[in-house]
N, CA and C atoms as a LAMMPS dump frame, in Angstrom:
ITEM: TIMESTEP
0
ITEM: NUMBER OF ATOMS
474
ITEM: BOX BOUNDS ff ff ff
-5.0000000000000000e+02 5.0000000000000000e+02
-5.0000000000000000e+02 5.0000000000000000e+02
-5.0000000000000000e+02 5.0000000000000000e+02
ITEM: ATOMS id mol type element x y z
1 1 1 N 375.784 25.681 47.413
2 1 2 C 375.479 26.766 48.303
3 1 3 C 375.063 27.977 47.481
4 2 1 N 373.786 28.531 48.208
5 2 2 C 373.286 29.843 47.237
6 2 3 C 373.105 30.596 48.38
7 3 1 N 374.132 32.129 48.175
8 3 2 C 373.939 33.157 49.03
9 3 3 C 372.071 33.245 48.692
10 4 1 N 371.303 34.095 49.85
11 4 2 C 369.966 34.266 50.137
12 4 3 C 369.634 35.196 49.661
13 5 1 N 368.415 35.744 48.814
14 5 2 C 368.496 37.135 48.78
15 5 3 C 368.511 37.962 49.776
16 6 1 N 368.142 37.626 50.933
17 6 2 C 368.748 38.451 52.333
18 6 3 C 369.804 38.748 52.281
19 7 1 N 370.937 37.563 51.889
20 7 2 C 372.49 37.961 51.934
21 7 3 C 372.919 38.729 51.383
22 8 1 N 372.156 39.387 49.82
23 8 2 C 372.427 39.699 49.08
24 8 3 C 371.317 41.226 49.225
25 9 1 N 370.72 40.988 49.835
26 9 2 C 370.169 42.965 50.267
27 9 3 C 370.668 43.349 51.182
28 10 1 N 371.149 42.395 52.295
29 10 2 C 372.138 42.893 53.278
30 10 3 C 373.412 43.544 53.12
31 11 1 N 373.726 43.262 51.793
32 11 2 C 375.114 43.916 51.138
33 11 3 C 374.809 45.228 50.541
34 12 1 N 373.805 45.29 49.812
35 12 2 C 373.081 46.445 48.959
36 12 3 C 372.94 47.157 49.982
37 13 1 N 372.133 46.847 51.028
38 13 2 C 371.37 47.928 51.827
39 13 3 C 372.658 48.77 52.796
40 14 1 N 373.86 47.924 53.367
41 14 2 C 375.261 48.279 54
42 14 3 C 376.277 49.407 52.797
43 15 1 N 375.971 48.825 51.601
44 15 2 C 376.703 49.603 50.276
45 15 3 C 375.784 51.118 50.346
46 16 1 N 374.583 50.674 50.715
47 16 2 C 373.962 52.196 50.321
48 16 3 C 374.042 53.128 51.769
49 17 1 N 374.583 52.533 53.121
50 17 2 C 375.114 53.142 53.911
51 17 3 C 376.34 53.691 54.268
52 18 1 N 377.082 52.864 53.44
53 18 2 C 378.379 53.481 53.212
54 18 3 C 378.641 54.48 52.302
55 19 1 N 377.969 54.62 51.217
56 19 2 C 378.257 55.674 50.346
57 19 3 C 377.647 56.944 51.645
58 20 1 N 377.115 57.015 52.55
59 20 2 C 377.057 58.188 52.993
60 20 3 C 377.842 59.207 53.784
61 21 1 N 378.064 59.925 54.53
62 21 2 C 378.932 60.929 55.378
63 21 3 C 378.833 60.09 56.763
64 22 1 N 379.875 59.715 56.987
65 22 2 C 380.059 58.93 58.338
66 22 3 C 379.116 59.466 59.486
67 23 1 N 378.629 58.686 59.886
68 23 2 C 377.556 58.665 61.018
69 23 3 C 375.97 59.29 60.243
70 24 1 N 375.973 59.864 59.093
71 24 2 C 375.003 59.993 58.905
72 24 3 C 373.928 58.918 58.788
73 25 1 N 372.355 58.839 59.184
74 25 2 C 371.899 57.892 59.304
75 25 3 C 370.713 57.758 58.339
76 26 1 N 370.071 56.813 58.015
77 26 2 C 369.416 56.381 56.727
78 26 3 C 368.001 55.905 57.474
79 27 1 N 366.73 56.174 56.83
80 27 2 C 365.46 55.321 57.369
81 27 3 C 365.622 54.47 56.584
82 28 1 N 364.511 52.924 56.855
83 28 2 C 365.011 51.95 56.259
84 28 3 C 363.864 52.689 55.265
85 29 1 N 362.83 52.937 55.025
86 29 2 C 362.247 53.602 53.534
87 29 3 C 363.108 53.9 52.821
88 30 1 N 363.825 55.017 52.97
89 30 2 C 364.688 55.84 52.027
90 30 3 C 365.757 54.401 51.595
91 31 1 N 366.388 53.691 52.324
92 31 2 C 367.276 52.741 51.642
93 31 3 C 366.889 51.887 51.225
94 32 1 N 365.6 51.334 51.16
95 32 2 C 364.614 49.942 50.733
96 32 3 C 364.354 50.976 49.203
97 33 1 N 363.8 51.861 49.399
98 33 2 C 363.258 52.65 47.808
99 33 3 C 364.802 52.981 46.823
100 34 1 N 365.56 53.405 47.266
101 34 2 C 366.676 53.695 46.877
102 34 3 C 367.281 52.222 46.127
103 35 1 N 367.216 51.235 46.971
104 35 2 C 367.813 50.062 46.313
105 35 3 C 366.783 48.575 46.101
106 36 1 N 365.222 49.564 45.721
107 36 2 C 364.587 48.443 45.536
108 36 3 C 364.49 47.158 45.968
109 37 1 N 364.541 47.591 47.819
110 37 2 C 363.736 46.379 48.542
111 37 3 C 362.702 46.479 49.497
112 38 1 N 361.944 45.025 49.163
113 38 2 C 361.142 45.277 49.976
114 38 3 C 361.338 46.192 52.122
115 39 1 N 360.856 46.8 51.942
116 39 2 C 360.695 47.592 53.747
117 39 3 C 361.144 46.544 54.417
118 40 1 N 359.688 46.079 54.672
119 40 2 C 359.569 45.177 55.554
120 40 3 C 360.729 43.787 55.69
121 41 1 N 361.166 43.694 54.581
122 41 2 C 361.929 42.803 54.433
123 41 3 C 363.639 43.05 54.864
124 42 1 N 363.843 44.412 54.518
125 42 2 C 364.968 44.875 55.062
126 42 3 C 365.204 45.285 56.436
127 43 1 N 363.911 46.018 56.581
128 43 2 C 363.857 45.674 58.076
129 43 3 C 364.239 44.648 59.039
130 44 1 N 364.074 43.516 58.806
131 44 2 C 364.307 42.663 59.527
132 44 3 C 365.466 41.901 59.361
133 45 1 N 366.102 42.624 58.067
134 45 2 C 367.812 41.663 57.837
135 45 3 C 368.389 42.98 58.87
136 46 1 N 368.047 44.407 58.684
137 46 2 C 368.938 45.598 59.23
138 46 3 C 368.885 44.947 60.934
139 47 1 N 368.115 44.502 61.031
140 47 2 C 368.225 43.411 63.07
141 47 3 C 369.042 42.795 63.064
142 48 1 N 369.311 41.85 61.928
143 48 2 C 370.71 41.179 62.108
144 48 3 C 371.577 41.714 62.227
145 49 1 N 371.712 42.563 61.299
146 49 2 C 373.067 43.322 61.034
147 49 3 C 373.311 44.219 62.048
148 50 1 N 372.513 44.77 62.708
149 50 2 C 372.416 45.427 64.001
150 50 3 C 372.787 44.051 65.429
151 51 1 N 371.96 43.356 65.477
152 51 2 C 372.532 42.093 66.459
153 51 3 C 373.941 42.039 66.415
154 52 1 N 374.56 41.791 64.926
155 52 2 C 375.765 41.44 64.528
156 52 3 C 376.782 42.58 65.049
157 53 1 N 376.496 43.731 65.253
158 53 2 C 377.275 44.811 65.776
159 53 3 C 377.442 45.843 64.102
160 54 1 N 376.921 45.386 63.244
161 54 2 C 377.545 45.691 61.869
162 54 3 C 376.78 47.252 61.74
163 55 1 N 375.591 47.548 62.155
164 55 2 C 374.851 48.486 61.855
165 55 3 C 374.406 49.356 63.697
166 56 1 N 373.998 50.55 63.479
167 56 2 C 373.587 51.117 64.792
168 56 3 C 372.063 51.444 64.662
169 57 1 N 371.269 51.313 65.435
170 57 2 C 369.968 51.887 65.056
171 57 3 C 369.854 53.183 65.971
172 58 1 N 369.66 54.281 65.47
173 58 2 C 369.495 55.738 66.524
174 58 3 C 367.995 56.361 66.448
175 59 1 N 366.952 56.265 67.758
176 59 2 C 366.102 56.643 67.446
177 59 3 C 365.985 58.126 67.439
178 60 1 N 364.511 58.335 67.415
179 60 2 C 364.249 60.046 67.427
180 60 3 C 363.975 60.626 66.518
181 61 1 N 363.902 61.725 66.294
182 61 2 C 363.206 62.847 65.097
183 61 3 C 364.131 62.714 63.754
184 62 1 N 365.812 62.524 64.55
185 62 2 C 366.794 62.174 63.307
186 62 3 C 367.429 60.918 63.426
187 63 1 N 366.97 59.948 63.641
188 63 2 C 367.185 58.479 63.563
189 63 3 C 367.23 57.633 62.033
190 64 1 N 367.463 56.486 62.707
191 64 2 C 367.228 55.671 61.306
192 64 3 C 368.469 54.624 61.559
193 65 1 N 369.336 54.104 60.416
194 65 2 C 370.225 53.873 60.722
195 65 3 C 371.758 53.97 60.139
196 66 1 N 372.72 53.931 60.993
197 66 2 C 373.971 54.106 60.482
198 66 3 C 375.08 52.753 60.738
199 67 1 N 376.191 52.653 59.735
200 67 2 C 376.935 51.791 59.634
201 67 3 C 377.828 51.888 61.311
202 68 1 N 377.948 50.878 62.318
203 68 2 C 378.474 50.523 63.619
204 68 3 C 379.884 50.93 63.077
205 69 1 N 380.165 51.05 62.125
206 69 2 C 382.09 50.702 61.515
207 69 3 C 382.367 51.427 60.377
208 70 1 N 383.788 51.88 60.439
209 70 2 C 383.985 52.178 59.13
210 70 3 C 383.964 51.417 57.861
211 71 1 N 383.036 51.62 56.759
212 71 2 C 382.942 50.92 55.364
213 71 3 C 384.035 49.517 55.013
214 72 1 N 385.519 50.065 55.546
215 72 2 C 386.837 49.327 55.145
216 72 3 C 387.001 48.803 56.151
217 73 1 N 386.238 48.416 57.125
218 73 2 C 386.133 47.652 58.338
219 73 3 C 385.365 46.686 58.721
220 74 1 N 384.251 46.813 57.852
221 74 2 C 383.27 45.725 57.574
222 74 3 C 383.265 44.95 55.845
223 75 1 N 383.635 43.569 56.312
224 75 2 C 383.858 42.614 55.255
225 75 3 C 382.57 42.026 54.794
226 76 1 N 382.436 41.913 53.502
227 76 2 C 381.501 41.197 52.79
228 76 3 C 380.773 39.478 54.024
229 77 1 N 381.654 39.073 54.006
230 77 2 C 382.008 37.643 55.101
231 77 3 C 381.151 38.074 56.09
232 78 1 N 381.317 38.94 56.911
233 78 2 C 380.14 39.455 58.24
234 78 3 C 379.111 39.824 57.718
235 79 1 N 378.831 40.557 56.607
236 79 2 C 377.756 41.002 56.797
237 79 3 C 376.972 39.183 56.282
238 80 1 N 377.337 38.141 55.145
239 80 2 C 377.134 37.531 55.272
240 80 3 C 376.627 36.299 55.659
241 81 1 N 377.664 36.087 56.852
242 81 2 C 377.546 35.069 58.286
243 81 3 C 376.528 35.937 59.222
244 82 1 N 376.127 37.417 59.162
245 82 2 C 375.187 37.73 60.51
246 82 3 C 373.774 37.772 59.597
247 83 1 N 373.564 37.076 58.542
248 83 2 C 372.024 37.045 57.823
249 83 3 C 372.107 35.759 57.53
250 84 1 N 373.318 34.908 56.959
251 84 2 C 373.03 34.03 56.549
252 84 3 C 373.694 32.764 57.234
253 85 1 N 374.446 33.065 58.7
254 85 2 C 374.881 31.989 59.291
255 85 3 C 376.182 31.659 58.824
256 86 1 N 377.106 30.599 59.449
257 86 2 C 378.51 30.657 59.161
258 86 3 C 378.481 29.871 57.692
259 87 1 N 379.123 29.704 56.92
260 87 2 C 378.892 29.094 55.667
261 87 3 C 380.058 27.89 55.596
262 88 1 N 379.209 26.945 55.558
263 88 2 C 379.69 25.339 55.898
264 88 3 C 379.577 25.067 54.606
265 89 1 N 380.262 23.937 53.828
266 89 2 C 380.196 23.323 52.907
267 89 3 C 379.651 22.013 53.084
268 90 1 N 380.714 21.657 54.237
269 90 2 C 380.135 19.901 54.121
270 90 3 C 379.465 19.614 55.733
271 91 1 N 379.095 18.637 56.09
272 91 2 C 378.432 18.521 57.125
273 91 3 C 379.876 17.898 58.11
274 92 1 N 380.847 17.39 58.048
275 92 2 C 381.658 17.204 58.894
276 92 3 C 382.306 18.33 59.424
277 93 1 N 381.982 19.849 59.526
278 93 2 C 382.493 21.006 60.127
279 93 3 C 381.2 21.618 60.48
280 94 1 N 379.722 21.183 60.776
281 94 2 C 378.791 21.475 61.366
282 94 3 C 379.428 21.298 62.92
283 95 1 N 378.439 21.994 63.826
284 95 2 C 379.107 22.014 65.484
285 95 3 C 378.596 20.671 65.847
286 96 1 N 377.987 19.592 65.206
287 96 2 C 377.766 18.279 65.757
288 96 3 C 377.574 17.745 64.159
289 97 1 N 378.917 17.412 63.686
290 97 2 C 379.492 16.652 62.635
291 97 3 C 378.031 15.428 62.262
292 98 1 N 377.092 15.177 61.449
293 98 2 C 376.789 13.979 60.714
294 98 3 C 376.683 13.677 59.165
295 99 1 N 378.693 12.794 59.404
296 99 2 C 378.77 12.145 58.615
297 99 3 C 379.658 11.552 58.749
298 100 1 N 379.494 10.018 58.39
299 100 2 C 380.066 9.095 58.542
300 100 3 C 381.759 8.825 58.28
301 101 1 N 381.968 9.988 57.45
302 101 2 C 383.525 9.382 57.368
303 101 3 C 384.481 10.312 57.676
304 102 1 N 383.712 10.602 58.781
305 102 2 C 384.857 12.176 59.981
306 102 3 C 386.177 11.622 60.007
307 103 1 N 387.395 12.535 59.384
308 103 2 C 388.193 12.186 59.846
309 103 3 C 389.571 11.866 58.053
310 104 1 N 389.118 11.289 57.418
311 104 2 C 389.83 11.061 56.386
312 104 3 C 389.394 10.867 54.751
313 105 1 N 388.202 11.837 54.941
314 105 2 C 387.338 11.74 53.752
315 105 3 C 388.045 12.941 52.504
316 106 1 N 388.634 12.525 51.366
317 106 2 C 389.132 13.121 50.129
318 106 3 C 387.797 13.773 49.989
319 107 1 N 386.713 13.947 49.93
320 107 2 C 385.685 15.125 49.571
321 107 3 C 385.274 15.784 50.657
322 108 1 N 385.274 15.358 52.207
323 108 2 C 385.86 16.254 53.424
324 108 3 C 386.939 17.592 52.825
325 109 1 N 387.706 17.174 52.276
326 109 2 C 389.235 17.909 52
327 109 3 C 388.961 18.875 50.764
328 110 1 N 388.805 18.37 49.911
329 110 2 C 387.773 19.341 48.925
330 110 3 C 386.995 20.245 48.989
331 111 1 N 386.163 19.806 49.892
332 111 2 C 385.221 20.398 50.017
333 111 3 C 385.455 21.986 51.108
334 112 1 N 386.078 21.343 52.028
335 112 2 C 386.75 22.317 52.994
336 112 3 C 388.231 23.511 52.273
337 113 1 N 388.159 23.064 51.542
338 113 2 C 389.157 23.828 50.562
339 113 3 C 388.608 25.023 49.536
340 114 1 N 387.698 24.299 49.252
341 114 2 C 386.665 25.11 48.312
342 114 3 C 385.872 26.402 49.513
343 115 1 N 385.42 26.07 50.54
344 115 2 C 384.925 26.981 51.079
345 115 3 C 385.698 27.956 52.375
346 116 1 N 387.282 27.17 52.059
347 116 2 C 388.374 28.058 52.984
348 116 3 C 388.52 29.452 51.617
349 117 1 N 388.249 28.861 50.192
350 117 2 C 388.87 29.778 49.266
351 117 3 C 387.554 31.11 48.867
352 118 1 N 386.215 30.265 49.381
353 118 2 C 385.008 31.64 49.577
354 118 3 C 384.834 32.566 50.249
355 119 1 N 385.159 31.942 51.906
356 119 2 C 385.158 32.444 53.043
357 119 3 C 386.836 33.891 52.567
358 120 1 N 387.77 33.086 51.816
359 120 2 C 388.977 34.08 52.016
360 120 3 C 388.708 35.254 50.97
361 121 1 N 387.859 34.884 49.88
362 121 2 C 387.15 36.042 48.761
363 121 3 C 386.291 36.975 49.364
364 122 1 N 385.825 36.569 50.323
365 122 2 C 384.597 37.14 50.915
366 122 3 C 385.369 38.294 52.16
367 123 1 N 386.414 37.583 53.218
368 123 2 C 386.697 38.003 54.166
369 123 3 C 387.905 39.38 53.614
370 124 1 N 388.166 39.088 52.162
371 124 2 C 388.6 40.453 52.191
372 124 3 C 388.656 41.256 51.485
373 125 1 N 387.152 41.509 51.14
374 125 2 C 386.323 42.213 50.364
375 125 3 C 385.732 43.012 51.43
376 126 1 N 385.796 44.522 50.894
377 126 2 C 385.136 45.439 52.448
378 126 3 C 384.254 45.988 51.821
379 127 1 N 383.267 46.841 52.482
380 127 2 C 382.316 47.385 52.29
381 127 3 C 383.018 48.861 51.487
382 128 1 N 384.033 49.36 51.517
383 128 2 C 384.99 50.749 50.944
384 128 3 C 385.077 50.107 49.744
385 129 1 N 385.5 48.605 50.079
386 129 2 C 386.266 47.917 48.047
387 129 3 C 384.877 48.154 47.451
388 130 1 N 383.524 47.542 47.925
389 130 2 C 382.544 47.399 46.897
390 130 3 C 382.195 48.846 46.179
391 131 1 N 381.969 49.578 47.604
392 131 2 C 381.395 51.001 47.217
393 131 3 C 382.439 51.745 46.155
394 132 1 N 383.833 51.611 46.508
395 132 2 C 384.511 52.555 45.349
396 132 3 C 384.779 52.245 44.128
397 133 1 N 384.371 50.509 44.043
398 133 2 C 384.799 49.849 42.366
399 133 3 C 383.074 49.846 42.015
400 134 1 N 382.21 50.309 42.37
401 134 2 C 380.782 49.881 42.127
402 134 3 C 380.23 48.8 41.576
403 135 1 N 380.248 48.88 40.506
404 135 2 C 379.397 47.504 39.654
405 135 3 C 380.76 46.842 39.125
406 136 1 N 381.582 46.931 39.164
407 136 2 C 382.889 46.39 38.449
408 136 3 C 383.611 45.921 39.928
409 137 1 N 383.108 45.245 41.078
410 137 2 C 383.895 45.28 42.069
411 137 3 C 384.267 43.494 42.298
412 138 1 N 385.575 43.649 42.293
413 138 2 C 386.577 42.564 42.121
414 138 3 C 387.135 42.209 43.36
415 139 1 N 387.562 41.99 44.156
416 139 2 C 388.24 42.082 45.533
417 139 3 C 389.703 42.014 45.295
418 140 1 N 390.303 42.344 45.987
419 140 2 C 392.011 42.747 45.41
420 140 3 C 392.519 41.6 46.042
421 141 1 N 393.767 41.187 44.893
422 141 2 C 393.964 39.695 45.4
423 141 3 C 394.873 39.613 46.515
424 142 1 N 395.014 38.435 47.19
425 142 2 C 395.765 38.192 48.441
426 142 3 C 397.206 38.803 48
427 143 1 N 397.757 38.974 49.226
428 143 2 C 398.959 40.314 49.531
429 143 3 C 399.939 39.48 48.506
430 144 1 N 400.157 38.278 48.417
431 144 2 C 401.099 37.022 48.281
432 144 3 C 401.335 36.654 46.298
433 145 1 N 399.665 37.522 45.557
434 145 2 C 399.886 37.615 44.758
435 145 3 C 399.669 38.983 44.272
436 146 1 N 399.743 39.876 45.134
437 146 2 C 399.64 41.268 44.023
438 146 3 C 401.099 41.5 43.623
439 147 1 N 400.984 42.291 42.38
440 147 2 C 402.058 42.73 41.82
441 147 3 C 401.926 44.517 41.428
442 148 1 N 403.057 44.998 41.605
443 148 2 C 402.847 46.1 41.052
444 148 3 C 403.01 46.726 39.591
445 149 1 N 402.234 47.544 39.255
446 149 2 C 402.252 47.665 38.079
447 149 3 C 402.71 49.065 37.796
448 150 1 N 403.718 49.319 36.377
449 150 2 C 404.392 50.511 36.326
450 150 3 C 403.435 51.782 35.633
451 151 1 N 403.362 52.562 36.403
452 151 2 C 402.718 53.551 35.972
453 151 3 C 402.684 53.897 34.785
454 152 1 N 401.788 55.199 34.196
455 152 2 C 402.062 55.438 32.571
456 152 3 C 403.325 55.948 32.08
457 153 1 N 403.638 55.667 30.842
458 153 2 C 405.059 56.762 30.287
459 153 3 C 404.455 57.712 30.232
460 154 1 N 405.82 58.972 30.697
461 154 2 C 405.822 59.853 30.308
462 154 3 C 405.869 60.191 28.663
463 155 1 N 404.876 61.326 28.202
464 155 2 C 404.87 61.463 26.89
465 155 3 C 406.046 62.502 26.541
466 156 1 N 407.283 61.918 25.892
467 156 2 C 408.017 62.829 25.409
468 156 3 C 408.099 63.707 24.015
469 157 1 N 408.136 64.998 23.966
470 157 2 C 407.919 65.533 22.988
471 157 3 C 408.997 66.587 22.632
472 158 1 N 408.7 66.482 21.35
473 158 2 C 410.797 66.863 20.787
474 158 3 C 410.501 68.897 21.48
């Protein structure tokens, strides 16, 4: 499986709406030039993402568009699944299963494991995590393994 480059300007183009002042709204020029994509091309992922509920389009003199949600409310995973469809691994979890060994297949199980563990990287990763870790953005691990870590020493001095 290879995210699309759609999937992958659909994230850019949502990152460069979130860095802005809530409700403020963006033309798709200014965010296609800003993050080096094609217009026309973003244009037509910003429909999805708009279909999807993820984005608002506001027309008029000060239109353009703005994020439907707060940044930490929209997951990597949606913006995802509304450009690039739900993300299946194997064909026995398609909505009309073809393959022959529905039901008790060891690479069924694998396979569905592997993309329960993308879907869970993805689903909780937000649009706030990407924008505030920028190019270094990691997704914070499930609740089950974070640990806390002890702040700095105090520097004592005689």
């Amino acid at each position: 499986m290879q995210i699309s480059r759609a999937g992958e300007y659909g994230v850019l183009g949502l990152m460069n709406l979130a860095r802005r002042p809530p409700g403020q709204t963006a033309m798709i020029e200014e965010v296609s030039r800003m993050e080096r994509i094609p217009g026309s091309f973003l244009a037509k992922i910003f429909q999805h993402l708009a279909k999807a509920g993820l984005v608002r389009s506001i027309r008029g003199a000060h239109g353009g568009f703005a994020l439907a949600r707060r940044p930490a409310q929209i997951t990597v995973l949606e913006i995802i699944e509304a450009i690039e469809g739900k993300i299946i691994f194997q064909r026995c979890k398609l909505d009309k299963p073809d393959c022959e060994h529905i039901g008790g297949c060891a690479v069924c199980g694998l396979f569905e494991q592997a993309q329960d563990g993308v879907k869970e990287v993805l689903s909780r990763t937000s649009l706030r995590h990407l924008v505030a870790h920028g190019k270094a953005a990691h997704p914070p691990p499930p609740a089950s393994r974070r640990r806390s870590r002890p702040g700095p020493r105090p520097v004592r001095r005689p």
